[in-house]
C-alpha positions as a Python dict, from the first residue, in 0.01 Angstrom:
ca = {
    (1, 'X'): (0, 0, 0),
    (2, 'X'): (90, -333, -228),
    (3, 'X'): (154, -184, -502),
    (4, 'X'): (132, -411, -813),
    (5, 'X'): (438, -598, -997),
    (6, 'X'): (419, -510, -1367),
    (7, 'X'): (532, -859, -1563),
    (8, 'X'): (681, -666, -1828),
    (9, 'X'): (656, -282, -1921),
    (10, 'X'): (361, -129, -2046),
    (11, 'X'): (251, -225, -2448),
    (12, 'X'): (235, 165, -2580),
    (13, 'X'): (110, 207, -2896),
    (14, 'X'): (296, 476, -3189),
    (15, 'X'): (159, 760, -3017),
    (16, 'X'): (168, 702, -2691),
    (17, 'X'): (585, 565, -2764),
    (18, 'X'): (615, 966, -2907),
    (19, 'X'): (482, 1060, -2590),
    (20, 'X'): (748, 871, -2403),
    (21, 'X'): (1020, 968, -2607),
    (22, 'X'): (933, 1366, -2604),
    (23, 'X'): (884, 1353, -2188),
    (24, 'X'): (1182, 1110, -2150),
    (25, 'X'): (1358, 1379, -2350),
    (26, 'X'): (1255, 1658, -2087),
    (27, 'X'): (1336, 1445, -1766),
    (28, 'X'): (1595, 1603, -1702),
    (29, 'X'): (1536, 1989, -1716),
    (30, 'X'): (1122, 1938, -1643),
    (31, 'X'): (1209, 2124, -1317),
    (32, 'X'): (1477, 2361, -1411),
    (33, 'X'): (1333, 2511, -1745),
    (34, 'X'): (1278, 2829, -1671),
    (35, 'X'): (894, 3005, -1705),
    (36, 'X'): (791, 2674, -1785),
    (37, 'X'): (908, 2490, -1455),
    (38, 'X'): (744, 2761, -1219),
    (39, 'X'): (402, 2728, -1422),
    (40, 'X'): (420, 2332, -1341),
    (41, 'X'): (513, 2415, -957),
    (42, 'X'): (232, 2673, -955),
    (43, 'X'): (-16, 2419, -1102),
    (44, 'X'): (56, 2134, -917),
    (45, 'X'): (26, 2293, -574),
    (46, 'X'): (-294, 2403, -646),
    (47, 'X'): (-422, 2108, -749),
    (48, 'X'): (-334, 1924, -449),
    (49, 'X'): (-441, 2228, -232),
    (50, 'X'): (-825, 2190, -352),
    (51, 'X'): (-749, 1847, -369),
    (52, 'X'): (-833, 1889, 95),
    (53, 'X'): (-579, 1581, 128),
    (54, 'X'): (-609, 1451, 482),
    (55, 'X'): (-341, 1288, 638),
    (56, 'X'): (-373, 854, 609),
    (57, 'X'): (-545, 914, 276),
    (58, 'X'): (-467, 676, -29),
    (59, 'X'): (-378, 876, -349),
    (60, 'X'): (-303, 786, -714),
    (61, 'X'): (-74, 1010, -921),
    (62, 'X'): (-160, 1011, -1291),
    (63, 'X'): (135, 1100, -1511),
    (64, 'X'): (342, 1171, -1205),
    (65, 'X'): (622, 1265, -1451),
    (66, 'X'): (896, 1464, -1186),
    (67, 'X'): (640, 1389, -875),
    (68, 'X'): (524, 1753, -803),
    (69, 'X'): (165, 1654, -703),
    (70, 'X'): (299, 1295, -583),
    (71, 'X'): (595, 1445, -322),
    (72, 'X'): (317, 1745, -242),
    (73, 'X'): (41, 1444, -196),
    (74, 'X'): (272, 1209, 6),
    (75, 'X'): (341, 1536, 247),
    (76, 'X'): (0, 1577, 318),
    (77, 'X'): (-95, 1243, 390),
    (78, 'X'): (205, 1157, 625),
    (79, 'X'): (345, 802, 664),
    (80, 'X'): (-10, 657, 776),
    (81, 'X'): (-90, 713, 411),
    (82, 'X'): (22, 615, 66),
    (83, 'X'): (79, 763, -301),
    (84, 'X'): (120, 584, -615),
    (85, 'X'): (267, 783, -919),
    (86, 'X'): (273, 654, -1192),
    (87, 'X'): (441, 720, -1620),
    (88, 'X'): (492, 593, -1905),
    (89, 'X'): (803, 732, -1921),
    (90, 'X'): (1074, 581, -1736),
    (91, 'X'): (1266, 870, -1722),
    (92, 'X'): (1051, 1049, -1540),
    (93, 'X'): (1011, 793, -1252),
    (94, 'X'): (1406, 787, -1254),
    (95, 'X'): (1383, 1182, -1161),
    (96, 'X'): (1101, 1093, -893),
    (97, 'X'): (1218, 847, -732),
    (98, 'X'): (1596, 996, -657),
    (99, 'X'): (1327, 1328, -520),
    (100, 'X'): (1167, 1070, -244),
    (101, 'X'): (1467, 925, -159),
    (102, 'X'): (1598, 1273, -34),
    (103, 'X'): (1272, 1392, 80),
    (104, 'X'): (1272, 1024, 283),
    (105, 'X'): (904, 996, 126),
    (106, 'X'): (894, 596, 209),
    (107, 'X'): (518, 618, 178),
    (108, 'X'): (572, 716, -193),
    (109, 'X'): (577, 407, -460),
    (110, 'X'): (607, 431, -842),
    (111, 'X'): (488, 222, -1077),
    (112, 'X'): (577, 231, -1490),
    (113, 'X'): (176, 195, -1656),
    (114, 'X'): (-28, 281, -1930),
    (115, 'X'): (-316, 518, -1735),
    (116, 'X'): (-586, 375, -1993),
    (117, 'X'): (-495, 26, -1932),
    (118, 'X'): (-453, 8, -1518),
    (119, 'X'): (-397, -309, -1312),
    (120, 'X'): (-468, -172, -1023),
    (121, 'X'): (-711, -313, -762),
    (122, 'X'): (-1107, -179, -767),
    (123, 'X'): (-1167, 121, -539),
    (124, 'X'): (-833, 147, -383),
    (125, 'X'): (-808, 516, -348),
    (126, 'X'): (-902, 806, -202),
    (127, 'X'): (-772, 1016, -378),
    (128, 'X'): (-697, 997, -814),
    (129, 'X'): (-535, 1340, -937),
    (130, 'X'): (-395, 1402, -1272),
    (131, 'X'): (-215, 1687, -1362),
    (132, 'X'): (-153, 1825, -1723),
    (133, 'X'): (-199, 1479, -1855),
    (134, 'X'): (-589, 1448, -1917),
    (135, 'X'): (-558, 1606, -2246),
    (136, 'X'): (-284, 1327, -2363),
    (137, 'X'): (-550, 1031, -2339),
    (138, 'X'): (-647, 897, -2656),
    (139, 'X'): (-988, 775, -2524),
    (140, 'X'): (-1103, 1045, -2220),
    (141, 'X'): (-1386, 983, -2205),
    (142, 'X'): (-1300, 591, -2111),
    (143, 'X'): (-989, 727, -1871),
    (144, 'X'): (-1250, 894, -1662),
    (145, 'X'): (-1486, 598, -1642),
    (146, 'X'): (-1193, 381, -1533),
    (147, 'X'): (-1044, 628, -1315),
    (148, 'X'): (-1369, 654, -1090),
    (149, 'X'): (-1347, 267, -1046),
    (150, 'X'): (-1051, 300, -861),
    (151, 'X'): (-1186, 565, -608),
    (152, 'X'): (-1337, 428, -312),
    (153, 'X'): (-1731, 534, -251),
    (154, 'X'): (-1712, 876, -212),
    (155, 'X'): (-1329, 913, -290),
    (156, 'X'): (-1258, 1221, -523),
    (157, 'X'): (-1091, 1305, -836),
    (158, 'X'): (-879, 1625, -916),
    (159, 'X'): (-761, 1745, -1262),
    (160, 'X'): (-628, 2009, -1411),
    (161, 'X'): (-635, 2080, -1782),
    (162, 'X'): (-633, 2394, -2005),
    (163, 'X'): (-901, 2547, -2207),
    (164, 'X'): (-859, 2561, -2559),
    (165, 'X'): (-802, 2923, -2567),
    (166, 'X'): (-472, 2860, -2376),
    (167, 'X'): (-125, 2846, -2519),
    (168, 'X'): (-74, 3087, -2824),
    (169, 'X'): (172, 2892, -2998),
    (170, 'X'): (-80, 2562, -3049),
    (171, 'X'): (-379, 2771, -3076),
    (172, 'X'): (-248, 2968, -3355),
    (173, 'X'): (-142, 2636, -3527),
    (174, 'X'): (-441, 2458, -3496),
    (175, 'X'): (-647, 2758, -3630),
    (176, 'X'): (-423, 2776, -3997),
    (177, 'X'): (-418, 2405, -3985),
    (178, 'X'): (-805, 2422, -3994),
    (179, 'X'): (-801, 2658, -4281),
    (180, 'X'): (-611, 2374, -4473),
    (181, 'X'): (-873, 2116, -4398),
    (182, 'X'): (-631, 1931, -4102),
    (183, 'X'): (-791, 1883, -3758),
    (184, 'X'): (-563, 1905, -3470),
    (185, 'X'): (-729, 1768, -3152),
    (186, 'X'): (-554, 1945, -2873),
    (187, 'X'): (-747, 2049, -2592),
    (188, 'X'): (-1079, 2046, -2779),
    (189, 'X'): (-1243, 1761, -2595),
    (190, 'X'): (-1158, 1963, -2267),
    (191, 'X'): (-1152, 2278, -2363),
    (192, 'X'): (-1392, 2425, -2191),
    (193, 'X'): (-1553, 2404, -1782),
    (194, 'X'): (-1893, 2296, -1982),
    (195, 'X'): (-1715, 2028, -2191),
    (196, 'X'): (-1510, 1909, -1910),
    (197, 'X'): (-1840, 1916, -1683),
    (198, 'X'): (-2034, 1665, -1934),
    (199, 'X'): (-1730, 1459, -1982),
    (200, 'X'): (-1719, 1408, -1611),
    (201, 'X'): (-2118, 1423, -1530),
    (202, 'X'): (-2153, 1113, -1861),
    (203, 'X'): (-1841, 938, -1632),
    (204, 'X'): (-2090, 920, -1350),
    (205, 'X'): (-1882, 1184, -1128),
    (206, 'X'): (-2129, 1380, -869),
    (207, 'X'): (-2046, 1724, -657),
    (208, 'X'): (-1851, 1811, -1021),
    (209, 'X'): (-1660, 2164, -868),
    (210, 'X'): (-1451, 2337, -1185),
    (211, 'X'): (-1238, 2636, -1114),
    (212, 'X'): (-1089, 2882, -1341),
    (213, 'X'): (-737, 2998, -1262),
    (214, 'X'): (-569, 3264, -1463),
    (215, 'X'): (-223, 3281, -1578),
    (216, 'X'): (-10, 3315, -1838),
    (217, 'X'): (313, 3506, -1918),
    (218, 'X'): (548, 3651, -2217),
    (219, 'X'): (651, 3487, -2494),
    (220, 'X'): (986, 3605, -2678),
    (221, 'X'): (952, 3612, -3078),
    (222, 'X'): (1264, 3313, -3062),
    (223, 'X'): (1043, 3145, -2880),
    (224, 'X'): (703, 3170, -3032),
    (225, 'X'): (878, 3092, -3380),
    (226, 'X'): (1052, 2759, -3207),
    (227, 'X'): (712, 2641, -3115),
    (228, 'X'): (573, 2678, -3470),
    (229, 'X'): (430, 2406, -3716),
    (230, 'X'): (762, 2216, -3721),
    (231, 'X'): (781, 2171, -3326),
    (232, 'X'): (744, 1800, -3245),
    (233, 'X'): (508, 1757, -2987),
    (234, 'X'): (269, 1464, -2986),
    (235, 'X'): (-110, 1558, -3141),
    (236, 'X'): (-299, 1422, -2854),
    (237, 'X'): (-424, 1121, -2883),
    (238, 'X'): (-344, 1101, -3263),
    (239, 'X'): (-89, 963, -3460),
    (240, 'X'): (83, 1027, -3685),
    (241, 'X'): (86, 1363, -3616),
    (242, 'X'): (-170, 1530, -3876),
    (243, 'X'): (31, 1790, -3992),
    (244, 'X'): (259, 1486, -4167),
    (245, 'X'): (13, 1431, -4403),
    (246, 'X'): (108, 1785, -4560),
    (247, 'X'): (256, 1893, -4851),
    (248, 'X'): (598, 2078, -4869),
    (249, 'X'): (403, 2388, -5035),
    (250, 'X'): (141, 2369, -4746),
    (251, 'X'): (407, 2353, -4491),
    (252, 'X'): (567, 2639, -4651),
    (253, 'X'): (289, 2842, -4659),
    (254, 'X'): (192, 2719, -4251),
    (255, 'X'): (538, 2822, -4139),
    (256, 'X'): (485, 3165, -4331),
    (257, 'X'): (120, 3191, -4150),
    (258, 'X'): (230, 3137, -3829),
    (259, 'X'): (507, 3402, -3861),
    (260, 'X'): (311, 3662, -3949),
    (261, 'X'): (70, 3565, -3689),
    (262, 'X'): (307, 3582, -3408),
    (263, 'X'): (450, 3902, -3558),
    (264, 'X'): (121, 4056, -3536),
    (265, 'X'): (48, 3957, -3187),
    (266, 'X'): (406, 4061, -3078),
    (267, 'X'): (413, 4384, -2835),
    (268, 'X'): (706, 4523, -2686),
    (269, 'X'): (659, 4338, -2367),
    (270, 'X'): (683, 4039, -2612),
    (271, 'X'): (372, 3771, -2767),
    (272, 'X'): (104, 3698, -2444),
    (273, 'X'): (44, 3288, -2356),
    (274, 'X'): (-253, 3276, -2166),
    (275, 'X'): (-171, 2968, -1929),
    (276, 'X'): (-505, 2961, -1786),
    (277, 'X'): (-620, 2619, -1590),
    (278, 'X'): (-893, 2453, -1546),
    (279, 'X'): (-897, 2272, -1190),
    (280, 'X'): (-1165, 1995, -1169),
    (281, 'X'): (-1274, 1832, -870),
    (282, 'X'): (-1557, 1550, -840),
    (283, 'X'): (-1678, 1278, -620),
    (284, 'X'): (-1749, 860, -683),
    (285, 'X'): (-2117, 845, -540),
}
């Protein structure tokens, strides 16, 4: 595969610069965190698994981040194929790249990009699969449409996202910031298989497959409380983050909310995250 020389790195906008910084910050312990490293592994290897990779195939890696669908992908498609992963966050490729080199994935290139703005040649791939990342797009509905130009005829795409009944912390959040007037985007757009099925139907995707996977696991009370209103995570696809344009008294009161929230959901095994995925899968006519 020729894989593009970028002139310069990527132009990233505020947001997507807070995205960088907060997965740049996580490089280094994505794969080692506990709980929250096996959920990626488990994730990633099913996405590739309904992805029906076939060895010689061409596949592009979406947010790569640590390469756990790219080194998975490259794998499956042998030396006769080729994977691209590719981040906005340098970091991240650092961490992928040393993981080829062991694995002696020479097949497997990297490439630092913006995944709204690709230079990438037309219908290049057989395969485009993004993991975790879809919700992070400030524009999906315009990611998708550009992502099916770079699938051959009949090449596929794979997601996987999260409903927006998944991860108690946010959830809970976004519900008492709605109470205050602030919208919090989150996983709204692709929150649900219907919503996900339009956004992909309106891209011109056909054969649209999406699968529900359960999961989820424990939360501690420490933890739940660490992941509260003042937790730093980029809004996606918004900046600044709404919950700036609060007062002191509202963030008072948001941090007292969300306390008593995740004290009244707390049971002795601890406060339940439902983790569940939702694994898309759709063709380019």
């Amino acid at each position: 595969m020729h894989v593009p020389a970028e002139a310069s790195a990527p132009t990233l906008d505020e947001y997507q610069q807070r995205v960088a910084r907060t997965y740049g910050a996580r490089a280094a312990n994505y794969e080692t965190t506990p709980v929250n490293s096996d959920w990626h592994r488990r994730i990633a290897a099913l996405l590739v698994k309904r992805a029906q990779l076939q060895p010689g195939q061409r596949v592009l890696d979406i947010a790569t981040g640590t390469g756990l669908v790219a080194c998975d992908a490259a794998e499956r498609v042998g030396p006769e194929g080729d994977v691209l992963g590719i981040d906005i966050t340098s970091a991240m490729l650092e961490q992928v790249r040393r993981k080829a080199t062991a694995l002696r994935l020479q097949h497997l290139h990297f490439m630092l990009a913006d995944a709204e703005k690709l230079r990438l040649p037309l219908a290049s791939f057989d395969h485009v699969m993004c993991c975790t990342a879809l919700v992070l797009m400030r524009d999906v509905p315009r990611a998708l449409a550009q992502w099916l130009t770079l699938l051959a005829p009949g090449g596929w795409l794979g997601l996987q996202t999260n409903p927006d009944t998944a991860f108690v912390t946010s959830r809970v959040v976004q519900q008492l910031a709605a109470t205050m007037g602030i919208h919090l985007r989150l996983s709204q757009e692709v929150g649900t298989p219907e919503r996900l099925y339009s956004l992909l139907d309106a891209a011109g995707f056909v054969d649209i497959e999406i699968h529900v996977e359960p999961d989820g696991h424990f939360l501690t009370m420490e933890q739940a409380l660490a992941a509260g209103p003042d937790y730093e995570f980029p809004a996606p696809g918004q900046y600044p983050p709404p919950l700036r344009a609060c007062t002191s008294m509202q963030m008072a009161s948001l941090r007292e909310a969300y306390e008593q929230s995740m004290r009244a959901a707390c049971t002795p095994q601890g406060i339940w995250n439902d983790c569940t995925s939702l694994l898309a899968r759709a063709r380019r006519p």
